[in-house]
N, C-alpha and C positions, 0 to 999 in steps of 0.2 A: 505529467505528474509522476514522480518518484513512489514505487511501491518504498514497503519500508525495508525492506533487505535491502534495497536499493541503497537507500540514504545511509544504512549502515553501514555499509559497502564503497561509500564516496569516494575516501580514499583509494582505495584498491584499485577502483572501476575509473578513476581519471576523468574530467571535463569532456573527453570527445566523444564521447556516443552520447550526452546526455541532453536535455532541452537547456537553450539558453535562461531561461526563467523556469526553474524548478518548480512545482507545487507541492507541497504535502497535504494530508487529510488531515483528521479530529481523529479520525483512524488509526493512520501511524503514530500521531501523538499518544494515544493512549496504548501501542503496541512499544512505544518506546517509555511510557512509565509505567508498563506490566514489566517491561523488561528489568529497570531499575531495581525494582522489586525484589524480583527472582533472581540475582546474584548471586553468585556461590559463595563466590570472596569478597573479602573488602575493596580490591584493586578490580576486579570486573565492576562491582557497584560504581566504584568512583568511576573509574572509565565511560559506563551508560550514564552514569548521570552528568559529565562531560558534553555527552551527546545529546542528550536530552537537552541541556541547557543551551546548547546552541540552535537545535531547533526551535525551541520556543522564539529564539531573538531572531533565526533567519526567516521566520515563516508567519504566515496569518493563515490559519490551515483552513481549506476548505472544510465548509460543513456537510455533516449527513443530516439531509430534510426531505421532508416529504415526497418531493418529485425521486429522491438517491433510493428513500423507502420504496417505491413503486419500480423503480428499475430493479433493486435487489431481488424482487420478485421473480420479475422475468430473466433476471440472470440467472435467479438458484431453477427457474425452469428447464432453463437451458441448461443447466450442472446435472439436472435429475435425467435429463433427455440422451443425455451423455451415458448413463450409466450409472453416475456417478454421486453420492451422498456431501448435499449441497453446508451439510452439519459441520464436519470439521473443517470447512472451507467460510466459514460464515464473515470473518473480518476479511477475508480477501477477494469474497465478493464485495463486501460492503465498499471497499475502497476502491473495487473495477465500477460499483455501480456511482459514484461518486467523480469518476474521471469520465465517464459514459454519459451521464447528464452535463458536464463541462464541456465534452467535444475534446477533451485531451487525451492523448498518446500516453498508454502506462507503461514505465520504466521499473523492466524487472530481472531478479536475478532467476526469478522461475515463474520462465514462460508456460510449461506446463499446469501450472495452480489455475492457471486462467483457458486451456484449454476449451473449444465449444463456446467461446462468447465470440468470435472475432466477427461475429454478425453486429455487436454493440459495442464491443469495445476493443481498440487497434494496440496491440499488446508488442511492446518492444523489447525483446530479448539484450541486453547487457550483461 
């Protein structure tokens, strides 16, 4: 599963570290039309909403449901266990606890966000 910096990133980061069959979340989708949103310019807007509109067509995004709700638990447990405040972290657990109940590898440009989960979730640095 592609965090969403990931997917942002596509470009950049080239086919060959990534999964053959991408996933994205309900998560990244809506972190990619907060992003549309929040544009400064007209040319960033147009740009993310480029992006955005190709996600929707490349993807059928995984859901956040009740089994992802019950992991996010035990993930912000393990955030809190760490030291560390599971608050401003909340969509990025939501989308480790999401690929954790799938059994999928998350694909990210920061490995560190995910730090202290690698007991539930297999975090791949790109």
């Amino acid at each position: 599963m592609l965090d969403t910096c990931t997917y942002i990133d596509l470009v950049e980061i080239g086919a060959g570290p990534l999964p053959e069959i991408p996933e994205l979340t309900v998560i990244s989708m809506t972190e990619l039309h907060q992003g549309v949103a929040m544009a400064a310019t007209a040319t960033e807007r147009a740009i993310r909403t480029e992006r955005l509109n190709a996600a929707v067509q490349e993807f059928e995004p995984l859901p956040y449901d009740g089994e992802a709700a019950s992991r996010f638990g035990t993930l912000a447990m393990l955030t809190v266990g760490q030291g560390r405040s599971p608050k401003p972290r909340r969509l990025d657990l939501m989308i480790a606890a999401i690929a954790s109940v799938h059994d999928l590898p998350l694909y990210t440009r920061n490995s560190k966000d995910f730090r202290g989960l690698e007991s539930l979730v297999r975090v791949i640095a790109v």
